[in-house]
C-alpha positions as CSV (number, residue, x, y, z in Angstrom):
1,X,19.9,-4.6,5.0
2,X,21.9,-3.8,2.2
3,X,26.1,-3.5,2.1
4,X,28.3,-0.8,1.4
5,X,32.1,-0.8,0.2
6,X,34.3,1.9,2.3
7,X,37.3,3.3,1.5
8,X,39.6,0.2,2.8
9,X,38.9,-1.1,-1.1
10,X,41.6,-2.3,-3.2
11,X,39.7,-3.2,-5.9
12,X,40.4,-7.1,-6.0
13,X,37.2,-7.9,-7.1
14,X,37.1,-10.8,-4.6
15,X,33.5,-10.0,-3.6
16,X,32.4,-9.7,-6.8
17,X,32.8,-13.6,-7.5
18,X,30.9,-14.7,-5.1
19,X,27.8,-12.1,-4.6
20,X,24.6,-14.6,-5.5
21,X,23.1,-11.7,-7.0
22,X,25.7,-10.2,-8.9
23,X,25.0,-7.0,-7.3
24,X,28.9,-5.9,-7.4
25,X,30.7,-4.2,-10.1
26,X,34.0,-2.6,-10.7
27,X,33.5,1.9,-10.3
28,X,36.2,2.1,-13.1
29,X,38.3,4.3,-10.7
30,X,39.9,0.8,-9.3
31,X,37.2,0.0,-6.5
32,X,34.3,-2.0,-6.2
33,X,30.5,-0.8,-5.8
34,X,27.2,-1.8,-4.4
35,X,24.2,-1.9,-6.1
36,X,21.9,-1.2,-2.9
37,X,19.0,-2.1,-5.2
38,X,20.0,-5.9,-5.7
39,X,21.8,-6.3,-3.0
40,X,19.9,-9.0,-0.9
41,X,21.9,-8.5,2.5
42,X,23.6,-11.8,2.7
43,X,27.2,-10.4,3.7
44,X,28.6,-13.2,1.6
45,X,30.8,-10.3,0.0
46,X,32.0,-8.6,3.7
47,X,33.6,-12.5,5.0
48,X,35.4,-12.9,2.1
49,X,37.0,-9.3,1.7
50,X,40.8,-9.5,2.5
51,X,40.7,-5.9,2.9
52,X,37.8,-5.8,5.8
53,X,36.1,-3.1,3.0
54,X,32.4,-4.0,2.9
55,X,30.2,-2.9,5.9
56,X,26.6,-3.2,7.0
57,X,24.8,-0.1,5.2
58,X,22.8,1.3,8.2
């Protein structure tokens, strides 16, 4: 199951240091995406979000 980032993103970048496979980039509108396609579901990214911003993609 992949993640996706909601609207509670601040754009920290946080998640994107410690995604194994680098499946996080910046949207260039000061938020963070998910590349559903690498994503491999580990939810590494959603416990370390200060912002409680990345979800379960269901």
């Amino acid at each position: 199951m992949a993640y996706k980032i909601n609207e509670n993103c601040k754009g920290c970048q946080t998640c994107m240091g410690v995604c194994p496979a680098m499946a996080i980039s910046p949207d260039g509108k000061g938020k963070c995406v998910i590349d559903k396609q690498k994503c491999m579901g580990c939810g590494t990214c959603a416990a370390v979000c200060p912002f409680s911003a990345i979800e379960p993609d269901l």
